[in-house]
C-alpha positions as CSV (number, residue, x, y, z in Angstrom):
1,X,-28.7,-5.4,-9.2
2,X,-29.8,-6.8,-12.7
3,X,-26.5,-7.2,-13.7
4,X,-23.5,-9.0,-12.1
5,X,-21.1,-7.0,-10.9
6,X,-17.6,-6.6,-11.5
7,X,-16.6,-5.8,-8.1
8,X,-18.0,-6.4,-4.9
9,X,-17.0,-4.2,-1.7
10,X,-17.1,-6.0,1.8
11,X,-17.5,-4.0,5.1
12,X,-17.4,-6.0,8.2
13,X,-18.4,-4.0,11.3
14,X,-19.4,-3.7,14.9
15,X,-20.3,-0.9,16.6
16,X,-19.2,1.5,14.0
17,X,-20.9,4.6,14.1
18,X,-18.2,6.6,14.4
19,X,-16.7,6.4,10.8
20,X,-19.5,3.8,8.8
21,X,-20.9,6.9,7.5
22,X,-17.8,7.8,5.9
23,X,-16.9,4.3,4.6
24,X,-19.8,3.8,2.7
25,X,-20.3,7.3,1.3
26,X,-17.0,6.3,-0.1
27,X,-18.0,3.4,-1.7
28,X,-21.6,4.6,-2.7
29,X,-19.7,7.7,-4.8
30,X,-17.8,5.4,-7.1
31,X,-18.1,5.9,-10.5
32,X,-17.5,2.4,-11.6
33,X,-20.1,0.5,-13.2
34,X,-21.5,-2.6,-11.7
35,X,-20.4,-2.3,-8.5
36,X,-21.9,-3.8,-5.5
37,X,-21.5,-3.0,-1.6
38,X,-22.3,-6.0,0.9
39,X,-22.3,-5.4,4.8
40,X,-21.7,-8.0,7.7
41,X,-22.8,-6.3,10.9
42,X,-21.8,-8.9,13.6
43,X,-24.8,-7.4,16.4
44,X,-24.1,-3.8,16.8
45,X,-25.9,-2.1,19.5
46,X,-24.8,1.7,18.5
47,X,-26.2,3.3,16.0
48,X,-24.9,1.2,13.1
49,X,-27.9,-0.2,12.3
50,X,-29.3,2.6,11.8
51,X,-26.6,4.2,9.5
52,X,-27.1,0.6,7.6
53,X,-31.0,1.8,6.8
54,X,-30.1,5.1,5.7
55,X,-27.9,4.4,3.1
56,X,-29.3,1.2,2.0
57,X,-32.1,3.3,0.6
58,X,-29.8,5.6,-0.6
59,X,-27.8,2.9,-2.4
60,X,-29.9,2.4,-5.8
61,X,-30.1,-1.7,-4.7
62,X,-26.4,-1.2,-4.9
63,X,-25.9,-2.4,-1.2
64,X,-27.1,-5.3,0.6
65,X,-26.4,-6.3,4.3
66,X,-27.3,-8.2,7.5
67,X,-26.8,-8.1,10.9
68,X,-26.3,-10.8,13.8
69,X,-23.1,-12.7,16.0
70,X,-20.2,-13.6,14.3
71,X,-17.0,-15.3,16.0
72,X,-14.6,-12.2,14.8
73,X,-13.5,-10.3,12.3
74,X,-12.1,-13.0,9.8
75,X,-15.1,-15.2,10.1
76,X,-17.4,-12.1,9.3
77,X,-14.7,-12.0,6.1
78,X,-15.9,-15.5,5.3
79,X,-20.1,-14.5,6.0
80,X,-19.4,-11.6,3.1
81,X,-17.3,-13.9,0.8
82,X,-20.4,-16.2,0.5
83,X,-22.5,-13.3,-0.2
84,X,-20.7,-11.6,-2.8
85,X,-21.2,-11.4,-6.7
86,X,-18.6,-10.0,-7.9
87,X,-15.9,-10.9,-9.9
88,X,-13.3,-9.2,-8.0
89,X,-14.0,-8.6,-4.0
90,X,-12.2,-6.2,-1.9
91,X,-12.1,-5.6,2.1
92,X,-12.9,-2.5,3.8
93,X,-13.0,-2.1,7.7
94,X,-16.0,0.4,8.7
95,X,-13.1,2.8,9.2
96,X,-11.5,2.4,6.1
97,X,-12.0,4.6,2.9
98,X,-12.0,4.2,-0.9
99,X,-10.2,7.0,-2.3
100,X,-12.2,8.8,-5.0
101,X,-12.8,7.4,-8.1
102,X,-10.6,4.2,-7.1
103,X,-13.1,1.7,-8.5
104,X,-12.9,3.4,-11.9
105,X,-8.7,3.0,-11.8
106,X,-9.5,-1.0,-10.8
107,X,-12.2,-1.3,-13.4
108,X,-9.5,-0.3,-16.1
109,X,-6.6,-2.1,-14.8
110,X,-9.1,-5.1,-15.5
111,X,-10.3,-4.4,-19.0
112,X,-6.7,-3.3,-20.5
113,X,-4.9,-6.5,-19.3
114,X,-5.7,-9.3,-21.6
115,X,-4.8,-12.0,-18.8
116,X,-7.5,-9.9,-16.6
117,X,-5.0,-10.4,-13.3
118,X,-6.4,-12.5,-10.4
119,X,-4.8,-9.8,-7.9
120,X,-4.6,-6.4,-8.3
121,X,-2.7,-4.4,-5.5
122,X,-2.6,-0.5,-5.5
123,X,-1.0,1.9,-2.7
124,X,-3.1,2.8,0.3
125,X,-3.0,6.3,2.6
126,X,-2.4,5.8,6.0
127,X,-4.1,8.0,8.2
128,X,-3.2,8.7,12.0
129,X,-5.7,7.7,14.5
130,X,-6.4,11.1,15.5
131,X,-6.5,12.3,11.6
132,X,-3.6,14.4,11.8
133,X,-1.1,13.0,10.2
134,X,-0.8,10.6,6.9
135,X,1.3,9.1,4.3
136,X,1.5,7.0,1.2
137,X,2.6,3.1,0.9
138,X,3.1,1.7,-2.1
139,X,2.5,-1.9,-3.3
140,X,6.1,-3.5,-2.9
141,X,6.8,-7.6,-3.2
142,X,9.4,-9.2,-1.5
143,X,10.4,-12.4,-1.0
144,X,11.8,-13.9,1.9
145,X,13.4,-17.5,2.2
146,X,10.9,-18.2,-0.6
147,X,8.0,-16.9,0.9
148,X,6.4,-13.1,0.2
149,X,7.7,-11.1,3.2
150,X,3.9,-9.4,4.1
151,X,1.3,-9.1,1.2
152,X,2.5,-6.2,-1.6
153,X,-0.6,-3.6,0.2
154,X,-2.9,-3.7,3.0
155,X,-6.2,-5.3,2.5
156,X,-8.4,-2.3,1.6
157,X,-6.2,-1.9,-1.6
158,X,-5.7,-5.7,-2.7
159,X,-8.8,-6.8,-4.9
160,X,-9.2,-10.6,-6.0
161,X,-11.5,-12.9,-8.4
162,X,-14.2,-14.2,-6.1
163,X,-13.9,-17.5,-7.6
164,X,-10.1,-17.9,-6.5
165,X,-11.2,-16.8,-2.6
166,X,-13.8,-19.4,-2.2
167,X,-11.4,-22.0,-4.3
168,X,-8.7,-21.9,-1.4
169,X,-11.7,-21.4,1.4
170,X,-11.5,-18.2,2.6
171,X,-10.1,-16.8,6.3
172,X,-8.9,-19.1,8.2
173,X,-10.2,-18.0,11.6
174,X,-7.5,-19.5,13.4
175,X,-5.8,-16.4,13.0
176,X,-6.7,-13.8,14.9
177,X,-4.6,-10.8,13.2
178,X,-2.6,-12.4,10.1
179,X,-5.4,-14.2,8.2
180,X,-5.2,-12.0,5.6
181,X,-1.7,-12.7,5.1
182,X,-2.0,-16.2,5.2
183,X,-4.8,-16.0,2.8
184,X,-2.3,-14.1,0.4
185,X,0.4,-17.2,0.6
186,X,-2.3,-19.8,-0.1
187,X,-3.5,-17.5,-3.1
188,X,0.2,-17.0,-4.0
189,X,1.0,-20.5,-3.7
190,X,-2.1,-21.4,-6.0
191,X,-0.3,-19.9,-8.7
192,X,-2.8,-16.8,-9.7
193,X,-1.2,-13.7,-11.3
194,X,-0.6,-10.2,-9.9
195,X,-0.4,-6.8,-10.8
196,X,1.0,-3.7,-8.8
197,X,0.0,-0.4,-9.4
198,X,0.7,2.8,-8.1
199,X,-2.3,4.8,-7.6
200,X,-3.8,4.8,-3.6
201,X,-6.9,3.3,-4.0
202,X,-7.9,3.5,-0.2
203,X,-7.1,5.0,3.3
204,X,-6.3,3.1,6.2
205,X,-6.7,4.7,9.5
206,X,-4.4,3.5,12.1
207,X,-5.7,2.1,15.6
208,X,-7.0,-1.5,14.7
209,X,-6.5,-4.8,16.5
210,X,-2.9,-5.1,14.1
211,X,-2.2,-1.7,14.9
212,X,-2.2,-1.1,18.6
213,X,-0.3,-5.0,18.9
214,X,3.2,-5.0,17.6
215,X,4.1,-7.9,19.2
216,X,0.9,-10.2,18.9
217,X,1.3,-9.5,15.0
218,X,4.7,-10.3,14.9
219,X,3.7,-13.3,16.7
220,X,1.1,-14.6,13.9
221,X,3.1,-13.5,11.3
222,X,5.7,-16.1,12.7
223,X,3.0,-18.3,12.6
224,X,1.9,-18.1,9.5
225,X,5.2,-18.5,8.0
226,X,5.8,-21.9,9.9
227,X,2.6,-22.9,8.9
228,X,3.4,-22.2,5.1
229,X,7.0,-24.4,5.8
230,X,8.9,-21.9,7.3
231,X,11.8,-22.6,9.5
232,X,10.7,-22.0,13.2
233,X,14.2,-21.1,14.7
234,X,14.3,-18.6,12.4
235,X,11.3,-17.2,12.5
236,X,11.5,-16.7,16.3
237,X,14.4,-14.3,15.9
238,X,13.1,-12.4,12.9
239,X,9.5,-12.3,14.9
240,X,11.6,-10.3,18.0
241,X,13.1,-8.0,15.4
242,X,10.0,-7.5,13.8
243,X,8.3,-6.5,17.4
244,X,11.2,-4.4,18.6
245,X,10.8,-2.5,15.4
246,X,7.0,-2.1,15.2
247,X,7.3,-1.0,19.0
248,X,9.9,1.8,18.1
249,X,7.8,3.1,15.1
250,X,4.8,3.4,18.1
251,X,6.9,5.4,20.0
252,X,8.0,7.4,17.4
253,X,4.5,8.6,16.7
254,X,3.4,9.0,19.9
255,X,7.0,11.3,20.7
256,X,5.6,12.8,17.2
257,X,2.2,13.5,18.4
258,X,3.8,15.1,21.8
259,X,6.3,17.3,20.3
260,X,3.3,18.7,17.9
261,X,1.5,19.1,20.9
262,X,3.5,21.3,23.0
263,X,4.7,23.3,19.9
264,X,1.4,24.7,19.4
């Protein structure tokens, strides 16, 4: 690109064929001007690479990536934060989606705010595993014993300044599932500013690592807290609260899915 660009979309992958396609078609159809798409493949031996060639001569020079090992998810994160040039970057797993025209909504939030926010957080779509079902979350804040309960949206709909990322060091790989909520607290406690808005700016399919493993998120999330000062006695209880309500949800679903099922 000859000119910087405004915002920079990170995929991390790894044997992604299945949705990549879809991810960056997603991204590659924005509207918004002086965008940029960077990929961190971490060795795929599917098909990925190839999907990777396809559109990257498709992209315009929008879209630039590279492949080899990586030590997980977060520290692929940290590979695309010191490739970016964006002003603002934004996560996208290789089954994620941004919504149509979401970019464009971002790119305005930006210019009409005089403070130009450090953190803009929209609503996301959640989409079943299967593809069946979905429903909308909107960007909420709430504080708990002086810490923010979760971040206000998931990932694929929070985008940051660069600069601020790198300033407080990116993912810390430590955590395996919650990095990106640590990362929000650190950003948080750096003082930056924030702005929630209501329009879904991605989808978020259901079925990742956080997804399928109420109770080892619960457990990082406790983590993180007592890492950011938290008191551990409490944060064991509210982690087995936390669990026993992420693994009623599951079977919800799943009691969901079956009663679909046999109705048809």
């Amino acid at each position: 690109m000859d000119q910087p660009a405004l915002i920079s979309v990170a995929i991390v992958c790894l044997d992604a064929g299945k949705h990549l396609a879809q991810a960056l078609e997603s991204v590659l159809a924005q509207n918004a001007e002086a965008c940029e798409l960077v990929v961190i493949d971490g060795g795929s031996t599917d098909d990925t690479l190839e999907i990777l060639r396809r559109y990257e001569t498709r992209s315009s020079g929008r879209m630039r990536w590279v492949s080899g090992p990586d030590a997980g998810l977060y520290d692929a994160m940290n590979k695309a934060l010191t490739l970016v040039r964006g002003e603002y970057t934004v996560y996208l797993g290789a089954d994620d989606r941004l919504v149509d025209g979401a970019l464009d909504v971002v790119r305005r939030v930006i210019v009409a705010d005089p403070r130009h926010p450090d953190i803009i957080c929209g609503a996301t779509r959640v989409v079943s595993e299967r593809g069946g079902d979905s429903w909308t979350e909107g960007p909420e804040s709430v504080v708990r014993r002086q810490l923010p309960q979760k971040a206000p949206s998931r990932h694929q709909s929070i985008y940051v300044r660069t600069d601020a990322l790198r300033a407080v060091g990116g993912f810390r790989t430590r955590f395996s599932i919650a990095a990106d909520y640590d990362l929000y607290l650190r950003l948080r406690a750096s003082g930056l500013t924030e702005v929630l808005i209501d329009d879904v700016l991605s989808e978020f399919r259901l079925g990742g690592v956080s997804s399928r493993s109420g109770l080892a998120t619960a457990r990082e999330y406790r983590d993180v807290r007592v890492a950011h000062g938290a008191s551990p006695a409490i944060e064991q209880i509210l982690m087995v609260k936390s669990a026993l309500a992420a693994a009623s949800f599951a079977a919800w679903r799943r009691l969901l899915v079956w009663g679909r099922a046999v109705a048809r």
